[in-house]
C-alpha positions as CSV (number, residue, x, y, z in Angstrom):
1,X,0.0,0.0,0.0
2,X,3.0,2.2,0.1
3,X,1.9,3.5,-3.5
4,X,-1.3,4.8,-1.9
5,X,0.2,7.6,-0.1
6,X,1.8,9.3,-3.5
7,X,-1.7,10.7,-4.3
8,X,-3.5,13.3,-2.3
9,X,-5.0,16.4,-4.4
10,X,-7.4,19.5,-3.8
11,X,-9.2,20.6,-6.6
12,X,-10.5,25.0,-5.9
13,X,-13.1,25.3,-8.8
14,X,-14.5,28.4,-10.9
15,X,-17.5,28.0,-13.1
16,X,-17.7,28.2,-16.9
17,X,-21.2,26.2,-18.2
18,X,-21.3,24.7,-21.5
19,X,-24.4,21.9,-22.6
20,X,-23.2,18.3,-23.7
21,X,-26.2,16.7,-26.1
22,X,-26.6,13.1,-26.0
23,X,-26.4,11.1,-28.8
24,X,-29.3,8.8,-29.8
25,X,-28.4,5.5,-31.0
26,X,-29.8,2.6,-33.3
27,X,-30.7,-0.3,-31.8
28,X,-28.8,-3.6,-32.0
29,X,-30.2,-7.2,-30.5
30,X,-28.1,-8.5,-27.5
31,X,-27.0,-11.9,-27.4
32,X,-28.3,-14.8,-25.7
33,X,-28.1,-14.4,-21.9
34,X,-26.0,-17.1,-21.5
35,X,-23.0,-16.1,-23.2
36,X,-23.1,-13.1,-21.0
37,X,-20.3,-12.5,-18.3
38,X,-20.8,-10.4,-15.0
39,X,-19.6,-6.7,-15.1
40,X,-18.8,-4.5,-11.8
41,X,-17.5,-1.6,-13.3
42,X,-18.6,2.4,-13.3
43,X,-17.8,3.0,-16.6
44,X,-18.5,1.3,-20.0
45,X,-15.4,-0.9,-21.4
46,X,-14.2,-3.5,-23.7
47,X,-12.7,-5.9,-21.4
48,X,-11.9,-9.8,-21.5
49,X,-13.5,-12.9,-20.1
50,X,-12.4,-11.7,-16.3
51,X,-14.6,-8.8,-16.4
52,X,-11.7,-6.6,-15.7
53,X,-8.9,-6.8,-17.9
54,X,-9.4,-4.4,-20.9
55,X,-8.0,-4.1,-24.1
56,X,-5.9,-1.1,-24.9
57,X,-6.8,-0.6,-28.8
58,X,-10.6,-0.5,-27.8
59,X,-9.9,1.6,-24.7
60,X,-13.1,4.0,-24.4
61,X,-12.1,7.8,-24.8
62,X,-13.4,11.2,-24.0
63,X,-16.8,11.7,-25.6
64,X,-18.0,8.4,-25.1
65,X,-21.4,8.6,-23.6
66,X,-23.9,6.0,-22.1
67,X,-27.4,7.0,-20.9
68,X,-30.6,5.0,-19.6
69,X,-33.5,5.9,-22.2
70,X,-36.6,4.5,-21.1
71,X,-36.4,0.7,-21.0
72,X,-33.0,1.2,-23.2
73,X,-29.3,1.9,-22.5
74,X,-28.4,3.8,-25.2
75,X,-24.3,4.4,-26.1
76,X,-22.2,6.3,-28.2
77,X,-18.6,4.9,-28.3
78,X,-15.2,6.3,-29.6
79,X,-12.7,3.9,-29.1
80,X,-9.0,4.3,-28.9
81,X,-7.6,2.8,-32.2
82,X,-9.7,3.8,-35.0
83,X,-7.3,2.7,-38.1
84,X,-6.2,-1.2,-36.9
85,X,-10.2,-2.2,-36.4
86,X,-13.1,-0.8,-37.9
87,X,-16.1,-2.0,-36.1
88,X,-17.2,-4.6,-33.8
89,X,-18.6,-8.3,-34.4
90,X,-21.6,-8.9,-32.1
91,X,-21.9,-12.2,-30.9
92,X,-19.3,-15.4,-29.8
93,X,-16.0,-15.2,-32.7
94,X,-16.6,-19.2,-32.8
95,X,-20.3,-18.5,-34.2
96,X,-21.2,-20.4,-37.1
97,X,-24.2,-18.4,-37.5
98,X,-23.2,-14.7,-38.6
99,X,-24.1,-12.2,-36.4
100,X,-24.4,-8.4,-36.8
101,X,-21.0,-6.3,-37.1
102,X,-21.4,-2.7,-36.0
103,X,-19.3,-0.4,-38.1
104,X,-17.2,2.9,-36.5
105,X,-19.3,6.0,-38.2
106,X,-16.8,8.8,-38.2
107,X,-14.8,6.9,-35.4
108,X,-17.7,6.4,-33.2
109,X,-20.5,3.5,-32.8
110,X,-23.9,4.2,-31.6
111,X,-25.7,1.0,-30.3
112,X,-29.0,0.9,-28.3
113,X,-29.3,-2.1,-26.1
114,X,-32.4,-3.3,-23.8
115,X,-31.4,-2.2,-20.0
116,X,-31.7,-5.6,-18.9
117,X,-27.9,-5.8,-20.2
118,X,-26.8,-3.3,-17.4
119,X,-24.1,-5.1,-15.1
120,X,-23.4,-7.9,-18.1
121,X,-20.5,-8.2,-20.5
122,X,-21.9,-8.5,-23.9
123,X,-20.0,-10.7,-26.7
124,X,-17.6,-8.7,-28.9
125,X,-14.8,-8.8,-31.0
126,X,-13.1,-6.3,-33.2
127,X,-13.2,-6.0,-36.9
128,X,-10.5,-6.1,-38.6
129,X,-10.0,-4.6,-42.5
130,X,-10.8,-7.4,-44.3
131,X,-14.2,-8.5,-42.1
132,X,-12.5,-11.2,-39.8
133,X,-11.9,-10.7,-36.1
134,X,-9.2,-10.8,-33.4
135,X,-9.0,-14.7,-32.1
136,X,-9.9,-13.5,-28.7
137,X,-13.6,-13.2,-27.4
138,X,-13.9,-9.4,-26.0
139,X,-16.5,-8.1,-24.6
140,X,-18.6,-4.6,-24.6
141,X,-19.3,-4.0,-20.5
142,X,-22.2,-2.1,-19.3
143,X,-22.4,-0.6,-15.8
144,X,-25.4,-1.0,-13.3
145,X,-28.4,1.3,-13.5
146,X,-27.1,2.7,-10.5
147,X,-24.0,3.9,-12.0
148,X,-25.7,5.7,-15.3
149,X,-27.7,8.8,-15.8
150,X,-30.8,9.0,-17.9
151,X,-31.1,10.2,-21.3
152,X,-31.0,14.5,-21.0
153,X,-28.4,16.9,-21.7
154,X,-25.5,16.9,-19.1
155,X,-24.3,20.5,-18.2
156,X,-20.5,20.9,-17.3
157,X,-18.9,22.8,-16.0
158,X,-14.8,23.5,-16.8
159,X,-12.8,24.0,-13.2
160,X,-9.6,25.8,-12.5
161,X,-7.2,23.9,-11.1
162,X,-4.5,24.2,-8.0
163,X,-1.8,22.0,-8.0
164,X,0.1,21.2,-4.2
165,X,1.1,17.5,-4.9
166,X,4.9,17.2,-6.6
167,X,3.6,14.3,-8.5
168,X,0.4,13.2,-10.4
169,X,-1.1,17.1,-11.1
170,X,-4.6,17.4,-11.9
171,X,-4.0,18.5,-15.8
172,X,-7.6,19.2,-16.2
173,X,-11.2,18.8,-14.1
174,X,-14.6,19.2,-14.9
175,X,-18.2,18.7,-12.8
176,X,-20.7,17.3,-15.2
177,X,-24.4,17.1,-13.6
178,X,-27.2,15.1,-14.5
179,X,-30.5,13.5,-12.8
180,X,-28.1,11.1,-10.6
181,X,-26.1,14.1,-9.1
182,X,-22.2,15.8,-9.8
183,X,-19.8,13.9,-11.1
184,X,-15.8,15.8,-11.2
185,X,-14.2,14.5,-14.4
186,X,-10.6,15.0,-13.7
187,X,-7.1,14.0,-15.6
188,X,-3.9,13.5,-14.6
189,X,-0.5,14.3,-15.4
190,X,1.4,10.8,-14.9
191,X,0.0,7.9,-16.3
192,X,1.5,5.5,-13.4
193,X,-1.7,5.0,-11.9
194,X,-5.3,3.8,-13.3
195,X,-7.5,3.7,-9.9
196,X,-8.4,6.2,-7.4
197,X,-10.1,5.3,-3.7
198,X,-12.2,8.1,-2.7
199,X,-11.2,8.4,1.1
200,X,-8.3,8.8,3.2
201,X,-4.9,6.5,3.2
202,X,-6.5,4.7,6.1
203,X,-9.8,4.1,4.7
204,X,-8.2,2.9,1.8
205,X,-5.3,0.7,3.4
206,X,-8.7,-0.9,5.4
207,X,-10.6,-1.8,2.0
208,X,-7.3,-3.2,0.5
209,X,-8.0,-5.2,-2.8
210,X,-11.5,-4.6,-2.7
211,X,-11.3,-3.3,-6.4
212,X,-15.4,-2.4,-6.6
213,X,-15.0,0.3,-4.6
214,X,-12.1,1.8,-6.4
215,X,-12.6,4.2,-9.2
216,X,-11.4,3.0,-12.6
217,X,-9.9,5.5,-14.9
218,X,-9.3,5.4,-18.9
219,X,-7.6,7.5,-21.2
220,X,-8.9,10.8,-22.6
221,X,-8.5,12.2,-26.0
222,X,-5.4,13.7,-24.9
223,X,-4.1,10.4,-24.2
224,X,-4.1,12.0,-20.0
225,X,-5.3,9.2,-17.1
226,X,-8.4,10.8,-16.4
227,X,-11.5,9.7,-13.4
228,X,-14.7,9.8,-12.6
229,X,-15.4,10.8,-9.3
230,X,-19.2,11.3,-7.8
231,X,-19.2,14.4,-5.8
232,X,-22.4,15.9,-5.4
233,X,-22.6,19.0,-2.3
234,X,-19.0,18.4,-1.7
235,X,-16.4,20.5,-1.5
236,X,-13.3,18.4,-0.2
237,X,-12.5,15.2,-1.6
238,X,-9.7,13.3,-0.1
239,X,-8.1,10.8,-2.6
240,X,-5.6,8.3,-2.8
């Protein structure tokens, strides 16, 4: 746990409002149940068979969005490589049936699933160029209900920052709100860590390995480590 104490940050904000549409997706059938796997995360990935381990060229970046609409969870996904792969497979790469491929549309895919999929990893695989897939079953992970806002535009709101930590500087921070509450969006300068606990050393030296309550970053479009952290009245946020 000695890494734990290299990250402590205070984050003094100033408002500046700008309005974030959603996107609205077409709808793509799910695949059977039981080629599902179980998904704890916050955010939504493209992970392997242990529900945790991602894979880098598919990593989700800034802009991607994912939104409860009605009985739907509706997503809008810009993935990290967009030259190597050009779309996703839907469904189990051993398939002898064909199933549908969902093409990136100006580096993005917009898919609309039923919200039963919330807390599931869904069958994936990327495409490659010439229509076949990689040789390893991925899979498109979809956070609980309880971790996704509905459908509505999301108003943020770009913070300054203060810096008083020698490493690992908050390089940029945002609040966004929504029906759930305020969520601070913030990147950092050092890539050497990709979770945050949000508590004090001690708090998080007593949940140890208990990995569902830490908060999984990803990489931005400026290639920056960056976190989402719900915050709501607060005003302090120990971090480590």
């Amino acid at each position: 746990m000695k890494a734990l104490r290299n990250l402590c940050m205070a984050i003094i904000i100033a408002v500046g409002l700008m309005m974030i549409p959603m996107i609205v997706a077409a709808p793509v059938q799910a695949a059977g149940t039981d080629e599902y796997i179980d998904y704890a995360g916050t955010n939504v990935n493209f992970v392997k068979n242990d529900g945790v381990s991602g894979f880098g060229m598919f990593t989700p970046q800034d802009g991607t969005t994912i939104a409860i609409d009605g009985d739907d969870v509706v997503i809008h996904y810009l993935p990290k490589n967009t030259t190597i792969y050009g779309g996703i497979h839907w469904g189990l790469i051993n398939d002898e049936t064909p199933e549908i491929d969902v093409p990136l549309v100006d580096g993005a895919m917009d898919i609309t699933l039923p919200k039963s999929v919330c807390g599931k990893g869904i069958p994936v695989a990327p495409l490659k160029p010439d229509g076949g897939t990689t040789t390893t079953q991925y899979y498109l992970a979809i956070p609980s209900e309880d971790f996704l806002p509905t459908m509505r535009e999301l108003t943020r709101t770009k913070l300054d920052i203060t810096n008083e930590t020698g490493m690992f500087k908050a390089v940029s921070a945002f609040t966004e709100k929504d029906s759930t509450g305020t969520y601070l969006l913030m990147a950092l300068s050092a890539s050497g860590y990709h979770n945050l606990y949000k508590a004090t050393y001690d708090q998080a030296v007593e949940n140890g390995d208990h990995r569902e309550n830490w908060i999984e970053g990803y990489i931005n479009e400026d290639g920056k480590w960056e976190f989402e952290i719900k915050v709501d009245e607060e005003t302090y946020i120990p971090l480590v």
